[in-house]
N, C-alpha and C positions, 0 to 999 in steps of 0.2 A: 796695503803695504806688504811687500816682500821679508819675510825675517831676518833673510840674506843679506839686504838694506843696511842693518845694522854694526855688522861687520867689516863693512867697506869702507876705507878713509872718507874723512869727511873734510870739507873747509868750514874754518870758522869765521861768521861774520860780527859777531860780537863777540866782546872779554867774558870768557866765563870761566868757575870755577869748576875744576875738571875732578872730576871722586873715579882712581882708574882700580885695580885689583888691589894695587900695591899701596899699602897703607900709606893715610895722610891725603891730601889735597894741595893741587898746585891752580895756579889761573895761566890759562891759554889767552895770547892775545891774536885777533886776526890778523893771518896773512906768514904765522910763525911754524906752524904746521900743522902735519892731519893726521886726525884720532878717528878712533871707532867708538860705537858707543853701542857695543853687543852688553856691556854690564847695566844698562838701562831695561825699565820696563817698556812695555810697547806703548804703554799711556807717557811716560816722561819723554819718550825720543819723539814722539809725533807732535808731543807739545813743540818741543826745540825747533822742529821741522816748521811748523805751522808760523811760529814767531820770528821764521826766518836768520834764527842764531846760529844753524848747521845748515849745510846744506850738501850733498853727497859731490864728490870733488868729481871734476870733470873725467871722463878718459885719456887715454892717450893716445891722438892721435895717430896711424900709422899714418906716413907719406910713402906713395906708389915709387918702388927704385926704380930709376931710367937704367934699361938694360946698352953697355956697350956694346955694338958692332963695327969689327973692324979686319 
């Protein structure tokens, strides 16, 4: 596991309760958005990883521009 992993937006595939810097907890439900979970230990994130509740959000695709000539 990359440490940098952490950091990077994640999708959620299951409702969890989310513990962010900012005092209090809220629940995330999937498909509502993407969080990082740099404030986790490497043992809780890999858990989440493993049970399939996060899972690091896709890239963004670039698509090749069709150059005009004319």
């Amino acid at each position: 596991m990359d440490p940098k992993d952490k950091t990077k937006p994640h999708d959620i595939t299951k409702r969890i309760k989310y513990q962010s810097k900012l005092p209090g907890a809220r629940y995330i439900d999937p498909g509502t958005e993407q969080v990082t979970f740099e404030h986790l230990s490497d043992t809780d994130y890999l858990l989440l990883r493993r049970k399939r509740i996060i899972k690091p959000a896709a890239a963004a695709v670039s698509k090749p521009t069709a150059k005009k000539e004319g």
